[in-house]
DODO-519629 format. One record per residue (C-alpha): y negated, x negated, z; residue in three letters. Coordinates in steps of 0.1 Angstrom, whole numbers, m for minus. Layout:
N
north->Y | east->X | up->Z | r->ALA
...
end
This chain:
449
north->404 | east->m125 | up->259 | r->UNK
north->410 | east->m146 | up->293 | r->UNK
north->439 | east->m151 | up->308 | r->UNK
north->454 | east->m127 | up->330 | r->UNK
north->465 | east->m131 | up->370 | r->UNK
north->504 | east->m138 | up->356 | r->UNK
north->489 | east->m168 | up->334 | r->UNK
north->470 | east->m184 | up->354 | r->UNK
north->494 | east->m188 | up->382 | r->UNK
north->522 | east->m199 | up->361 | r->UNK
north->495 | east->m223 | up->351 | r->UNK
north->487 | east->m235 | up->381 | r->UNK
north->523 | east->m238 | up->393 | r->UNK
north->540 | east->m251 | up->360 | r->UNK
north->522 | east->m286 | up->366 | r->UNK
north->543 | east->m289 | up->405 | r->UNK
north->572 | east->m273 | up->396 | r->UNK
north->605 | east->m289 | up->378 | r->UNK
north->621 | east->m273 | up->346 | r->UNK
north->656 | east->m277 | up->367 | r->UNK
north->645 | east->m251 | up->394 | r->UNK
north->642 | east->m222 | up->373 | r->UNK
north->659 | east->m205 | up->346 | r->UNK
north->633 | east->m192 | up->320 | r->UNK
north->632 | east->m153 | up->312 | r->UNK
north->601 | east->m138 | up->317 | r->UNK
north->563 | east->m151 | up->320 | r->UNK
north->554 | east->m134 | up->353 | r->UNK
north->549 | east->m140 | up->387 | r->UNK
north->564 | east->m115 | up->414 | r->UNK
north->535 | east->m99 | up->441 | r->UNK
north->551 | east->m74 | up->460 | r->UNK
north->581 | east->m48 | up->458 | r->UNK
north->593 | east->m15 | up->473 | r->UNK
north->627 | east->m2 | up->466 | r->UNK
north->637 | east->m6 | up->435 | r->UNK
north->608 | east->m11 | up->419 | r->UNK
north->585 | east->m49 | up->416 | r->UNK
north->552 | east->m52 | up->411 | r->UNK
north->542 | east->m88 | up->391 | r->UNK
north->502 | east->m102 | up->398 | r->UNK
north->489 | east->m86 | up->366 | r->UNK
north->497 | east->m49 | up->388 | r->UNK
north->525 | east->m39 | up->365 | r->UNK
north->556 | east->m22 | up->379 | r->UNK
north->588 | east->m28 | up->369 | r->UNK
north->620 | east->m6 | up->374 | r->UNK
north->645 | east->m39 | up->392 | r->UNK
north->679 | east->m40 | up->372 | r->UNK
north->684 | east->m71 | up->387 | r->UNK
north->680 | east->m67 | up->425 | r->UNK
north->669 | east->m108 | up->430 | r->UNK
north->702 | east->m120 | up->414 | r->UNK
north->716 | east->m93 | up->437 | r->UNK
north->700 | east->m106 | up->469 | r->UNK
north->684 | east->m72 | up->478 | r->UNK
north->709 | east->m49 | up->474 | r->UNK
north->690 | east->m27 | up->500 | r->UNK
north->657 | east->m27 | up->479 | r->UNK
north->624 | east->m46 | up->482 | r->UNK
north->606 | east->m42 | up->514 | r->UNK
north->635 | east->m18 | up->531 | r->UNK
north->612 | east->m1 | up->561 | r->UNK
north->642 | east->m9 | up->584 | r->UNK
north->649 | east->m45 | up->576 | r->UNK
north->607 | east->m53 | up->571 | r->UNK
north->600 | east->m38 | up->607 | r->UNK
north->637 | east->m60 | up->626 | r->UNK
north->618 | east->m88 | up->607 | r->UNK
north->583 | east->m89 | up->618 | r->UNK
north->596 | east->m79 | up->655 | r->UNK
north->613 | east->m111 | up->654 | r->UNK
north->592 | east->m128 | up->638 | r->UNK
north->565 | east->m120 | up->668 | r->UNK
north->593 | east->m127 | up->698 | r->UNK
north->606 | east->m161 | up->679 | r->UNK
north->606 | east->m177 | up->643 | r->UNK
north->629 | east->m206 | up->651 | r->UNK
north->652 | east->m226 | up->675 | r->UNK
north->678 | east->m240 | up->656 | r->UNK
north->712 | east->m230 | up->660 | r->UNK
north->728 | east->m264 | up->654 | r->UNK
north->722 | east->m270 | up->692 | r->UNK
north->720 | east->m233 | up->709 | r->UNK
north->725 | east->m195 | up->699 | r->UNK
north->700 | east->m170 | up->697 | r->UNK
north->699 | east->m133 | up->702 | r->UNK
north->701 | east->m120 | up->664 | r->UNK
north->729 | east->m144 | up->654 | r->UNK
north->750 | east->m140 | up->686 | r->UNK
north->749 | east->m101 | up->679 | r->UNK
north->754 | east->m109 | up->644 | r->UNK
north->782 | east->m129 | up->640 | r->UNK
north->812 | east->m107 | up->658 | r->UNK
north->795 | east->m76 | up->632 | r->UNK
north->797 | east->m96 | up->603 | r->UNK
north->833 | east->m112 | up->614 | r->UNK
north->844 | east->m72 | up->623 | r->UNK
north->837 | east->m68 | up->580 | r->UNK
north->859 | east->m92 | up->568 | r->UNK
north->889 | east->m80 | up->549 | r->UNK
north->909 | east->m111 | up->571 | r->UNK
north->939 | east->m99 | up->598 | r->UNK
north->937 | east->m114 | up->629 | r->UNK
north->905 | east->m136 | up->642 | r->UNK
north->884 | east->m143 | up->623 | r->UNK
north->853 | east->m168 | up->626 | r->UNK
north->822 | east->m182 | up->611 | r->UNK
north->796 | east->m210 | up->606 | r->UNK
north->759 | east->m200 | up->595 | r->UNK
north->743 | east->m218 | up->562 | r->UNK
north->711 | east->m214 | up->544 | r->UNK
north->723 | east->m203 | up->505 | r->UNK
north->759 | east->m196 | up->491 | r->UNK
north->757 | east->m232 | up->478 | r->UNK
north->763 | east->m245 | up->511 | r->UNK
north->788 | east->m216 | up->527 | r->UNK
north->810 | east->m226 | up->494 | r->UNK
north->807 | east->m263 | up->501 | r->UNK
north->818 | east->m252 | up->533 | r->UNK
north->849 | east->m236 | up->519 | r->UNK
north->857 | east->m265 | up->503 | r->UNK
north->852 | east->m289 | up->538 | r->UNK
north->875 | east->m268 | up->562 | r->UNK
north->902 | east->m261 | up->536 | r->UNK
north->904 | east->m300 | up->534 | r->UNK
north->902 | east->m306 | up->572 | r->UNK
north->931 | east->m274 | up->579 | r->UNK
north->951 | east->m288 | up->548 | r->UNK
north->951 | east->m320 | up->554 | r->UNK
north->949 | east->m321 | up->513 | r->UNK
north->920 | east->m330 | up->487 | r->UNK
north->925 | east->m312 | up->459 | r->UNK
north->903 | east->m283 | up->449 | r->UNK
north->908 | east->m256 | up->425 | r->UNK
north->882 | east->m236 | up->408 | r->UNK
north->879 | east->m215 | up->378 | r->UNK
north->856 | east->m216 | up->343 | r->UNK
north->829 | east->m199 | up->341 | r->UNK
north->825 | east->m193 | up->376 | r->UNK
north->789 | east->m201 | up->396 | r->UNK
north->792 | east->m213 | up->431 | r->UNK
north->761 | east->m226 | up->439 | r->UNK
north->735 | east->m260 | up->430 | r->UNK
north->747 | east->m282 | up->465 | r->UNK
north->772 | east->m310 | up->451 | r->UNK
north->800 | east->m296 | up->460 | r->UNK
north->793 | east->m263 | up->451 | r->UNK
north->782 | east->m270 | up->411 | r->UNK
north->815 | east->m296 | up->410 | r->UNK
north->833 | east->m266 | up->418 | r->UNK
north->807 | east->m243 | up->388 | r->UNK
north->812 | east->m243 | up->351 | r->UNK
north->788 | east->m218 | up->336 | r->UNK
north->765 | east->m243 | up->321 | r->UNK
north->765 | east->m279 | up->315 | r->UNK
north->733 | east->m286 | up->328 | r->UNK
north->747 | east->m278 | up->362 | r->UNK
north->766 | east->m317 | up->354 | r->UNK
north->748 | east->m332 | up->331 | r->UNK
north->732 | east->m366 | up->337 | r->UNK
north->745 | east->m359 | up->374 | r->UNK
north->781 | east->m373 | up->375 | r->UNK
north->803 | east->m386 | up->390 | r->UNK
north->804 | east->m353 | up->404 | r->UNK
north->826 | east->m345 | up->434 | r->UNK
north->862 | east->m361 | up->431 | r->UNK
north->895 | east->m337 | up->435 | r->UNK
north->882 | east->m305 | up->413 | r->UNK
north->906 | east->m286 | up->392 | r->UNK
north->887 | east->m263 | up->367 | r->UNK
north->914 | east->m238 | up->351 | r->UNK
north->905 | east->m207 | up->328 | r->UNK
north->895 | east->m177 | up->343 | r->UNK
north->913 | east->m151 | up->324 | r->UNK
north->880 | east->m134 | up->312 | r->UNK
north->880 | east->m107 | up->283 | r->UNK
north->869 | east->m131 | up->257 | r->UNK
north->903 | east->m153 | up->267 | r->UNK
north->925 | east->m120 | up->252 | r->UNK
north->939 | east->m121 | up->219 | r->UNK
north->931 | east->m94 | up->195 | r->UNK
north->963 | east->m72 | up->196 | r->UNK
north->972 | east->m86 | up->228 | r->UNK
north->991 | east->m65 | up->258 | r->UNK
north->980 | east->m68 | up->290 | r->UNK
north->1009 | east->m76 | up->303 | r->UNK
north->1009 | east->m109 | up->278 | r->UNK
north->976 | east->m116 | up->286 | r->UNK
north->981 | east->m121 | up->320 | r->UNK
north->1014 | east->m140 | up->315 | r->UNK
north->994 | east->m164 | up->293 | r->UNK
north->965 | east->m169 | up->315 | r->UNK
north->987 | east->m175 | up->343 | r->UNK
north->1006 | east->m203 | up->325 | r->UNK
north->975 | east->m218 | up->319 | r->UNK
north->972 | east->m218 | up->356 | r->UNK
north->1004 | east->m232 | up->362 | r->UNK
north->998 | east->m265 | up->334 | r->UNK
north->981 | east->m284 | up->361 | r->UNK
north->1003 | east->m280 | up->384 | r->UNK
north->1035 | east->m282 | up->361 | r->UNK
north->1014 | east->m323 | up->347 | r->UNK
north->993 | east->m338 | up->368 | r->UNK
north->986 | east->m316 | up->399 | r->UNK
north->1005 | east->m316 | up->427 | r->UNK
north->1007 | east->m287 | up->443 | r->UNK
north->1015 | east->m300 | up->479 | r->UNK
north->984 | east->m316 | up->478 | r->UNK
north->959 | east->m289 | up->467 | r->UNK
north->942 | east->m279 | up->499 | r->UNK
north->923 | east->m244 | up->486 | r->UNK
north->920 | east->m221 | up->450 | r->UNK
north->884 | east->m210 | up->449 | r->UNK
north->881 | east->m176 | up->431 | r->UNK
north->856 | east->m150 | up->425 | r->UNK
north->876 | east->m120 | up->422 | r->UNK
north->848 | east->m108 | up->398 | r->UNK
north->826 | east->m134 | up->382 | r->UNK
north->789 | east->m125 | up->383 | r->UNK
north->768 | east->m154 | up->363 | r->UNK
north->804 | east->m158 | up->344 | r->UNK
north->791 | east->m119 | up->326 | r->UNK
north->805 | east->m97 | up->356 | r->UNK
north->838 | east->m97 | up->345 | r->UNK
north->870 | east->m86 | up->372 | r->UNK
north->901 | east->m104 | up->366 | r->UNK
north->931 | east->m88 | up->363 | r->UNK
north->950 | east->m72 | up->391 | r->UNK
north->983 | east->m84 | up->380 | r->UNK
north->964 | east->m120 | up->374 | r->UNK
north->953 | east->m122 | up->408 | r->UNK
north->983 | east->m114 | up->426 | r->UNK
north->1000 | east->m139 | up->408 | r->UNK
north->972 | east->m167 | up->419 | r->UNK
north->976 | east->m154 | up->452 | r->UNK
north->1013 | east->m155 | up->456 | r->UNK
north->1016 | east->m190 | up->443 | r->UNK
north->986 | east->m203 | up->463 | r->UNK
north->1010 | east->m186 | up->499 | r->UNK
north->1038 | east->m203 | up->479 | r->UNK
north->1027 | east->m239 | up->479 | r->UNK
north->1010 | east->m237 | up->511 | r->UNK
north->974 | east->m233 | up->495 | r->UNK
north->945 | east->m215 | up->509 | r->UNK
north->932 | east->m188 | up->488 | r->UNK
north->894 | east->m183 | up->493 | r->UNK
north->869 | east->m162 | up->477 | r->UNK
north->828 | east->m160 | up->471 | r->UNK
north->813 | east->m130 | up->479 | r->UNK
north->778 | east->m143 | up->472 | r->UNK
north->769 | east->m120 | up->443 | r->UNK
north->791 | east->m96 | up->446 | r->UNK
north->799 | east->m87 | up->479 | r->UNK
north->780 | east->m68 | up->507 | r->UNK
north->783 | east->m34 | up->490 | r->UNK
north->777 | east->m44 | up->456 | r->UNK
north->809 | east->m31 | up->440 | r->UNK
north->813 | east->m2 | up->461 | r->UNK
north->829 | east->m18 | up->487 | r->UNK
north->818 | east->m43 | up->514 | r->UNK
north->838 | east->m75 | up->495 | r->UNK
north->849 | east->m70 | up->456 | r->UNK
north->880 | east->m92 | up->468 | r->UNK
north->888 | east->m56 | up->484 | r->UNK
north->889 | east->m41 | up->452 | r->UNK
north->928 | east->m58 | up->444 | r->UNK
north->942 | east->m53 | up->480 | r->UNK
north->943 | east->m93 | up->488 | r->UNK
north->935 | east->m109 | up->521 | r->UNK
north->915 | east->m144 | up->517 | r->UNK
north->917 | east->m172 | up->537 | r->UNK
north->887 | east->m183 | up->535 | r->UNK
north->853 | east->m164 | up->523 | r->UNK
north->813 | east->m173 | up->515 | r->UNK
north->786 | east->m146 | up->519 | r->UNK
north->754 | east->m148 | up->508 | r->UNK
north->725 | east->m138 | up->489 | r->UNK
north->723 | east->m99 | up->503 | r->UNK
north->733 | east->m106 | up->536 | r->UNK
north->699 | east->m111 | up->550 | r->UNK
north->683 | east->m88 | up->523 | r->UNK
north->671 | east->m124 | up->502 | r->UNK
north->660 | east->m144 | up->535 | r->UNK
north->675 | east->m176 | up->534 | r->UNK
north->711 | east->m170 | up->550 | r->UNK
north->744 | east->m174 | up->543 | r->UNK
north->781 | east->m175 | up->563 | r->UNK
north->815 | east->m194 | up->555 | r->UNK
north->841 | east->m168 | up->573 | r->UNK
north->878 | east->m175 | up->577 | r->UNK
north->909 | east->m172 | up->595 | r->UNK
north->899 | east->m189 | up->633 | r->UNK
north->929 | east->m216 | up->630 | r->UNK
north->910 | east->m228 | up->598 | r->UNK
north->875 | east->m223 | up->611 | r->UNK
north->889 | east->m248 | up->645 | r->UNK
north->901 | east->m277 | up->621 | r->UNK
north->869 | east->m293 | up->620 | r->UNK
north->844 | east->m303 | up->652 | r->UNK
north->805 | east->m303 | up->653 | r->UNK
north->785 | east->m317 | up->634 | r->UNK
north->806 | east->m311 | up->603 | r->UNK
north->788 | east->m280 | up->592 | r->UNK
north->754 | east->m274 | up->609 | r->UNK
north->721 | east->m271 | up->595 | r->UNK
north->687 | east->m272 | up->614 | r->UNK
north->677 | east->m234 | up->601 | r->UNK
north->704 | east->m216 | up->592 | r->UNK
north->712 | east->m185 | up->613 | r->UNK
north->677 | east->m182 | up->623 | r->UNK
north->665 | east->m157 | up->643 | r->UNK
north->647 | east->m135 | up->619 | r->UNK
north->669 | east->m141 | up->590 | r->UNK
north->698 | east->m127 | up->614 | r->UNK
north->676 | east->m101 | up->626 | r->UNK
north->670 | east->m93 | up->590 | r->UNK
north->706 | east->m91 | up->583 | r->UNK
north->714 | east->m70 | up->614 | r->UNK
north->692 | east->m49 | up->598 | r->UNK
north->702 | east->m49 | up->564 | r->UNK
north->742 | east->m38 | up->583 | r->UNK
north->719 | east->m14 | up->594 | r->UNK
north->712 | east->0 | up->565 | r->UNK
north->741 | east->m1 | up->543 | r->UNK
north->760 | east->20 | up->572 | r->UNK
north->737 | east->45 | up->578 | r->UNK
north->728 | east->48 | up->543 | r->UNK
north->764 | east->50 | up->527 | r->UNK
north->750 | east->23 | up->503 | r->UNK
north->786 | east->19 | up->494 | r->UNK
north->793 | east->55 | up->484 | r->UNK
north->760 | east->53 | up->467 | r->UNK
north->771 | east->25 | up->443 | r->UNK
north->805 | east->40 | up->440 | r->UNK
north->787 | east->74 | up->433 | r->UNK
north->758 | east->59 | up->406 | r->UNK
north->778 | east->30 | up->391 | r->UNK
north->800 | east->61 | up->375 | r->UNK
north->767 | east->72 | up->360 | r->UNK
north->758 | east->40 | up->346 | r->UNK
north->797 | east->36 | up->335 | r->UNK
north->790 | east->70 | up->316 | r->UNK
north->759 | east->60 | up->302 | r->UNK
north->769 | east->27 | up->285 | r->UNK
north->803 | east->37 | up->271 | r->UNK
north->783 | east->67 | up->255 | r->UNK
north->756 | east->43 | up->244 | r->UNK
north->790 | east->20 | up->228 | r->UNK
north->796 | east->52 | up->206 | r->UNK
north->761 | east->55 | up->193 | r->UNK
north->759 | east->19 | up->184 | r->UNK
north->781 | east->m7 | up->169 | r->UNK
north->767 | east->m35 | up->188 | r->UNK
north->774 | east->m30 | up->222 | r->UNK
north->809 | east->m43 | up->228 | r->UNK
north->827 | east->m42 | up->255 | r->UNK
north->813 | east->m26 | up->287 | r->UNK
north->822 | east->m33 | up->324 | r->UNK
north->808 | east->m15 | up->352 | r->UNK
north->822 | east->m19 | up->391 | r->UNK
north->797 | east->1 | up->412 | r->UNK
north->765 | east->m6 | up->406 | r->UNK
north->774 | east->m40 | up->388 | r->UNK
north->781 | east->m40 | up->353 | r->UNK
north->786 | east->m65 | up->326 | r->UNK
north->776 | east->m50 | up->290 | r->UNK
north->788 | east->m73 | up->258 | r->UNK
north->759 | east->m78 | up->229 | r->UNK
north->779 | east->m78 | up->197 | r->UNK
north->773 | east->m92 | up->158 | r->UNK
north->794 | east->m58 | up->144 | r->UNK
north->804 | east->m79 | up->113 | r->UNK
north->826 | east->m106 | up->134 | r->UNK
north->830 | east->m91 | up->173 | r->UNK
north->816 | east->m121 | up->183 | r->UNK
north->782 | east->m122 | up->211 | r->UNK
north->748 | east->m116 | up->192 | r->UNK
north->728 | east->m143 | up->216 | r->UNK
north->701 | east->m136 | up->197 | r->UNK
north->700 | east->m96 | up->193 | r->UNK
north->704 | east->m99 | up->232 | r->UNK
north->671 | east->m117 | up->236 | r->UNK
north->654 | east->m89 | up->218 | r->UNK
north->670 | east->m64 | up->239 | r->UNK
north->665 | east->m78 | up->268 | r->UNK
north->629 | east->m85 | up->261 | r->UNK
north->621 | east->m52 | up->246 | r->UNK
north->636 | east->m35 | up->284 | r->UNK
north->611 | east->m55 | up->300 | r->UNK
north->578 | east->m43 | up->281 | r->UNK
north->591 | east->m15 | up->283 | r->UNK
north->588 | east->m16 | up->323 | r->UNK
north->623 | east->m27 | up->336 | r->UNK
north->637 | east->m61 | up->342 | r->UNK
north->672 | east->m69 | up->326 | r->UNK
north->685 | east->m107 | up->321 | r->UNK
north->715 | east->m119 | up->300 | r->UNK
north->742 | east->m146 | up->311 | r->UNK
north->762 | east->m164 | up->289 | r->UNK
north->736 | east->m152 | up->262 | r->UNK
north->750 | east->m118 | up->252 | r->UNK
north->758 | east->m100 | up->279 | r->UNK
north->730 | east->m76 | up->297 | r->UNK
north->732 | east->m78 | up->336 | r->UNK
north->731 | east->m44 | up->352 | r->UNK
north->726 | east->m49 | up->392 | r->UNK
north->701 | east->m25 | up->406 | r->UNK
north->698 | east->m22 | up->440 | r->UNK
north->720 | east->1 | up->455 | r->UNK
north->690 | east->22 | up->473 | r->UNK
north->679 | east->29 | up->436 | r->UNK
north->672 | east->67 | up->433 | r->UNK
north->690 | east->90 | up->404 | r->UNK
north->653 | east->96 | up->387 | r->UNK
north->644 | east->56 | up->383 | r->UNK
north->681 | east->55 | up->374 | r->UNK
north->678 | east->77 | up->344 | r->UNK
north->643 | east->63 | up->335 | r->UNK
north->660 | east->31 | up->332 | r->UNK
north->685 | east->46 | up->307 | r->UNK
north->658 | east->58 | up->288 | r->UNK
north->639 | east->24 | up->285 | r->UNK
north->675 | east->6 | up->273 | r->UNK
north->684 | east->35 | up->251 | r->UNK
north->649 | east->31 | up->233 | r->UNK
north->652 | east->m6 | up->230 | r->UNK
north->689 | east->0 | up->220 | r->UNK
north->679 | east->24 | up->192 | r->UNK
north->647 | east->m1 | up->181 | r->UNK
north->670 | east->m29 | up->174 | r->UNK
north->697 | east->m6 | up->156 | r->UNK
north->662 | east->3 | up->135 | r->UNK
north->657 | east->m32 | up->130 | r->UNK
north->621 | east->m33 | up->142 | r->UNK
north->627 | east->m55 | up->172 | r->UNK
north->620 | east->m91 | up->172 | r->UNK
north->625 | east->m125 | up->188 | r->UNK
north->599 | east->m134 | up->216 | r->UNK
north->579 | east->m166 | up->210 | r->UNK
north->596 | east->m187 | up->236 | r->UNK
north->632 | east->m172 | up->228 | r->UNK
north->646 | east->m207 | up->228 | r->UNK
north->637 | east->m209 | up->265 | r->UNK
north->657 | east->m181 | up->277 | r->UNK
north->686 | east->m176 | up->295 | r->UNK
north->708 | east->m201 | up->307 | r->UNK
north->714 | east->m228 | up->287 | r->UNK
north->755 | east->m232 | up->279 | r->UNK
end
């Protein structure tokens, strides 16, 4: 048998392309995509759980954002913004600042990735502060610039072989269900947590000289996971306290993804300091640091400009993609089918004993693989899951290597919806059968710890 299209791209790529650049899941190679469906090279359609690492939360090939960016595309491609503004971005930025759950003025800077608009949280918090310390939280992902993995902790290779890595980061637990004690109140589980917090500070830290606490109200590559209210609002106090800023990254979960434009407006906070990315230009390369105007004035050009980003099309594109989550009621929509995925995972936990512990925040969910013997992650039983989805015809990926990542784009209709359930409940009820197995390159997949 020859190969097919998928194999012999990945063969001609895999000799150019470094193992760091990609995390390994699935042999295929992406051609084209509408909605919420993607099509590989071999002409095989998949139902998207993923959404592009939830970078096209308004679907593959939107009508609307495909037609702002070949009209842009055809008027002008590029003049960098680092020396003047252009159309798209100067109708842009005052939308995108009106969004921001920040009172008073608000500004921005344009990037290219998250990575960058989360280095840049941690350069104007610095320059407003006059302070160097920076403090961040396990498990969380902020992005592959320097600044931006110092600030990471979801896998080592994101330091390893690398270091020194940026000086004056803080890592402190992120109070994540896995951190709770069996038997243990909320109430208790949040006090303990929050004196973990508090060690640093209470040893070695100085408080008067940390400049920002970088959060992600819920953790996405960390196994979607939503800290506590009561946690946060304890973080938050203490950070107004001690005169530190308190800044969030919306990158993976913000721009409609929870059901509301920002998950940081899911606990009633106001940030200092924010970083967008990912969805806001439906997956062009784009990204924004956003923040209270006082903070975004301590620092003077060229501190944070880069030759591309707020390009004309990728601005038009996310003018459109605005667009499109307005007039759609995208965040209704994940509100609305985010309660039907909630129902059908918890009802999927009562049918079988290996599916622990099931978060779902809009159309963004975090579902636990369990060993039922012990309570502890089934890496392995996750791998066949998550495998068995995909020949099946849908594309699901793990983090932390037992928990299945549910983030569909939010224009995904109610019929691929429910034939997704059906693909996950049949690969849920082969492995409770025992007739699932590990793929042949299972020690490649996933993120490695």
């Amino acid at each position: 048998m020859g190969q097919t299209e998928n194999e012999r791209l990945l063969a001609q790529e895999t000799p150019a392309y470094s193992d760091a650049a990609r995390v390994q899941y699935y042999k295929i190679v992406m051609k084209s995509g509408k909605g919420a469906t993607i099509t590989d090279a071999d002409d095989r359609t998949y139902i998207d759980l993923l959404a592009s690492a939830s970078a096209t939360n308004t679907g593959h090939s939107h009508p609307h954002v495909v037609k702002a960016i070949q009209d842009q595309a055809a008027k002008l491609i590029e003049y960098t913004p680092a020396y003047f503004a252009n159309e798209q971005g100067a109708k842009l930025a005052p939308r995108l600042t009106a969004l921001a759950p920040i009172s008073g003025d608000v500004e921005l800077a344009w990037g290219n990735s998250g990575s960058d608009a989360n280095d840049a949280i941690i350069k104007y918090s610095r320059a407003y502060t006059g302070r160097q310390y920076v403090v961040s939280f396990t498990g969380a992902y902020h992005g592959s610039t320097y600044g931006s993995m110092t600030v990471s902790s979801v896998s080592l290779n994101m330091s390893r072989k690398m270091g020194p890595m940026l000086p004056g980061v803080v890592k402190v637990p992120y109070p994540d269900p896995w951190q709770r004690l069996k038997g243990e109140s909320e109430d208790d589980f949040v006090e303990r947590m929050f004196n973990a917090f508090k060690l640093p500070f209470e040893t070695y830290l100085p408080a008067e000289e940390t400049a920002v606490i970088l959060i992600e109200p819920i953790q996405g590559d960390g196994g979607i996971v939503k800290a506590p209210q009561a946690y946060m609002q304890k973080v938050y106090d203490f950070a107004h306290e001690h005169g530190i800023l308190f800044a969030v990254d919306e990158v993976n979960q913000g721009m409609g993804r929870t059901g509301k434009w920002w998950s940081i407006e899911n606990f009633g906070l106001e940030p200092d300091l924010m970083s967008v990315g990912k969805s806001l230009a439906s997956g062009l390369p784009l990204s924004a640091v956003m923040g209270r105007a006082e903070i975004m004035n301590s620092l003077g050009s060229p501190a944070h400009v880069f030759t591309t980003a707020g390009n004309p099309v990728s601005c038009a594109s996310a003018n459109a993609t605005l667009d499109v989550i307005e007039d759609e009621h995208l965040l209704e929509r994940s509100t609305k089918l985010g309660k039907l995925a909630a129902d059908f995972f918890n009802a999927a936990k009562q049918r079988y004993a290996f599916i622990g512990d099931v978060r779902m925040y809009g159309l963004d969910g975090g579902i636990d693989i369990i060993d039922p013997a012990t309570g502890k992650g089934d890496d392995e039983a996750t791998t066949k899951l998550i495998y068995r989805v995909f020949e099946l015809g849908a594309i699901i990926i793990s983090l932390r290597g037992n928990v299945l990542r549910f983030q569909p784009p939010l224009i995904i209709t109610e019929a691929q919806l429910n034939q997704a359930f059906k693909i996950l409940d049949q690969a849920f009820a082969e492995l409770k059968a025992g007739k699932l197995s590990l793929p042949d390159n299972a020690s490649e997949i996933g993120w490695v710890k």
